[in-house]
C-alpha positions as CSV (number, residue, x, y, z in Angstrom):
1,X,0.0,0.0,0.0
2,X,2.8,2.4,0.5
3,X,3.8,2.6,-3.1
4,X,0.5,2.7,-3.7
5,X,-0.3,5.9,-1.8
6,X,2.9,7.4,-2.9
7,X,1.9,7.4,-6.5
8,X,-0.4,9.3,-6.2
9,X,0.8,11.8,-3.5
10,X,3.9,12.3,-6.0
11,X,1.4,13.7,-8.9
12,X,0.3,16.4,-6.4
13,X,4.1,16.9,-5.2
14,X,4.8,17.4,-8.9
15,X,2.5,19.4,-10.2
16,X,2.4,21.8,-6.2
17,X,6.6,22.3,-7.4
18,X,5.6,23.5,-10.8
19,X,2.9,25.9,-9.6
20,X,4.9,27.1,-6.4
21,X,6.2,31.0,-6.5
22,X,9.9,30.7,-7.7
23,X,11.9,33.4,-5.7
24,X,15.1,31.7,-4.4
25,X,14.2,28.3,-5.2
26,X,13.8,27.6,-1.5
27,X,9.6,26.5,-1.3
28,X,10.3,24.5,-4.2
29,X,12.5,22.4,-2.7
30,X,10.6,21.7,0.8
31,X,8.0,20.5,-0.8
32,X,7.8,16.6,-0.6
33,X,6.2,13.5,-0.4
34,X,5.9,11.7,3.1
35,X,4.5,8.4,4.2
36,X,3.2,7.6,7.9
37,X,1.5,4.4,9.2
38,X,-0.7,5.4,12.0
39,X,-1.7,3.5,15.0
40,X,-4.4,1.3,13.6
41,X,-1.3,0.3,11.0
42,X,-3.0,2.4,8.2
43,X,-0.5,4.1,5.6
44,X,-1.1,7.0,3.8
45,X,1.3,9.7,1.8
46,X,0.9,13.2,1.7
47,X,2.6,16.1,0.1
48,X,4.1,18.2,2.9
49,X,6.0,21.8,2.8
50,X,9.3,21.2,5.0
51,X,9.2,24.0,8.0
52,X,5.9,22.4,9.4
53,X,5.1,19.7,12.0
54,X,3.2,17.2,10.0
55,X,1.4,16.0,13.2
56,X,0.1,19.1,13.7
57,X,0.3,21.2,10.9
58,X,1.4,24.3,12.5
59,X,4.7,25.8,12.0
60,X,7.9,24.2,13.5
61,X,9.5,27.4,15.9
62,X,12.9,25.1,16.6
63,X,14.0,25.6,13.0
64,X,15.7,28.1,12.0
65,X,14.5,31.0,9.5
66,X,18.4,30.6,7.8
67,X,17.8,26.8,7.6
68,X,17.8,25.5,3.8
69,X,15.0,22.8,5.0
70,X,12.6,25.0,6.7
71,X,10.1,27.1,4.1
72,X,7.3,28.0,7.0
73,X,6.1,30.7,5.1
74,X,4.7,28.4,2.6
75,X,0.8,29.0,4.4
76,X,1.3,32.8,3.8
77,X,1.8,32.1,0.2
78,X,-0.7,30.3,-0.3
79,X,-3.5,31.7,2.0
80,X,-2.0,35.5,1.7
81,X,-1.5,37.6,4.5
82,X,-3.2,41.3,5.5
83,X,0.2,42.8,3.7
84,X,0.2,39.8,0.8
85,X,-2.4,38.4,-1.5
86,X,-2.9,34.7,-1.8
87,X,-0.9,33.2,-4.4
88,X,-2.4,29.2,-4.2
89,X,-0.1,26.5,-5.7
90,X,-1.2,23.9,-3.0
91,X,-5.0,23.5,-3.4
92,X,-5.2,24.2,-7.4
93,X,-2.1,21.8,-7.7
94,X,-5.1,19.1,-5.8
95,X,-7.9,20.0,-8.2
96,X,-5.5,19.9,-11.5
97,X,-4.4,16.1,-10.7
98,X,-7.1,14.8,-8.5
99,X,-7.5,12.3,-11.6
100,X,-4.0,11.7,-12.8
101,X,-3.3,10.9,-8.9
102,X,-6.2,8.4,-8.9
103,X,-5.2,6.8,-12.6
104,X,-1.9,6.7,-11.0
105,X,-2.9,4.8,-7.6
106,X,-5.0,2.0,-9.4
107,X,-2.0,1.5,-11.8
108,X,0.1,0.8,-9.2
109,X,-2.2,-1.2,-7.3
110,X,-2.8,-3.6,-10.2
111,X,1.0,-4.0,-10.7
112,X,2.2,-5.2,-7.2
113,X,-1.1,-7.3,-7.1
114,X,0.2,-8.9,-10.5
115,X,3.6,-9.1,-9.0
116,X,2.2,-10.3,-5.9
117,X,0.5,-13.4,-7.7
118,X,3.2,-14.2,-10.0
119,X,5.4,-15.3,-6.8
C-alpha cells in the first residue's frame, strides 16, 4: 500500500513544485512527499511543505529562519497575508491532478497485485 499511496501523492508533489512561486528556489525544494503508518497500521502519503510539524500542521519554531529545509512561510503564500495576497499552488495543484493521482494509484495497485500473484 505504501507505493500505492505514494503514487499518487507524488502527482500532487509534482504538479504543487511547478505551480509554487519561484523566488530563491527555496519553497520549491521543501515540498515533498511523506509516508506515515498510524496507529491502527493504516499508511497513507501526503505532500508536505518542509518547516511544518506534520502531526500538527502548524509551524515548526525550533527551525531556523536561515535553515535551507525550513520554508514555514509556505501558508502565507498560499493563503496571503493582510500585507500579501494569496498566491495558491497547493490547493489548485489538488484540483488539477485529482484524476492523474487516482489513474496513478489503481495503476500501481494492479502492478504489485500482479507481481504479488506471479510469486
Amino acid at each position: 500500500m505504501r507505493d500505492v499511496t505514494r503514487a499518487a501523492a507524488t502527482i500532487f508533489k509534482d504538479e504543487a513544485v511547478k505551480r509554487a512561486p519561484e523566488r530563491t528556489g527555496k519553497l520549491k525544494k521543501n515540498i515533498v512527499v511523506i509516508t506515515q503508518r498510524d496507529r491502527n497500521g493504516d499508511i497513507s502519503s501526503g505532500v508536505h511543505v518542509r518547516g511544518t510539524n506534520p502531526r500538527t500542521g502548524s509551524s515548526d519554531n525550533k527551525m531556523k529562519t536561515n535553515d535551507r529545509q525550513n520554508a514555514f512561510y509556505w501558508r502565507f503564500v498560499e493563503i496571503g497575508t493582510s500585507n500579501m495576497p494569496a498566491i495558491p499552488f497547493i490547493r489548485p495543484a489538488y484540483d488539477a491532478r485529482q484524476e492523474d493521482a487516482t489513474n496513478a494509484a489503481f495503476a500501481t495497485a494492479n502492478r504489485v497485485v500482479d507481481e504479488a500473484l506471479s510469486k
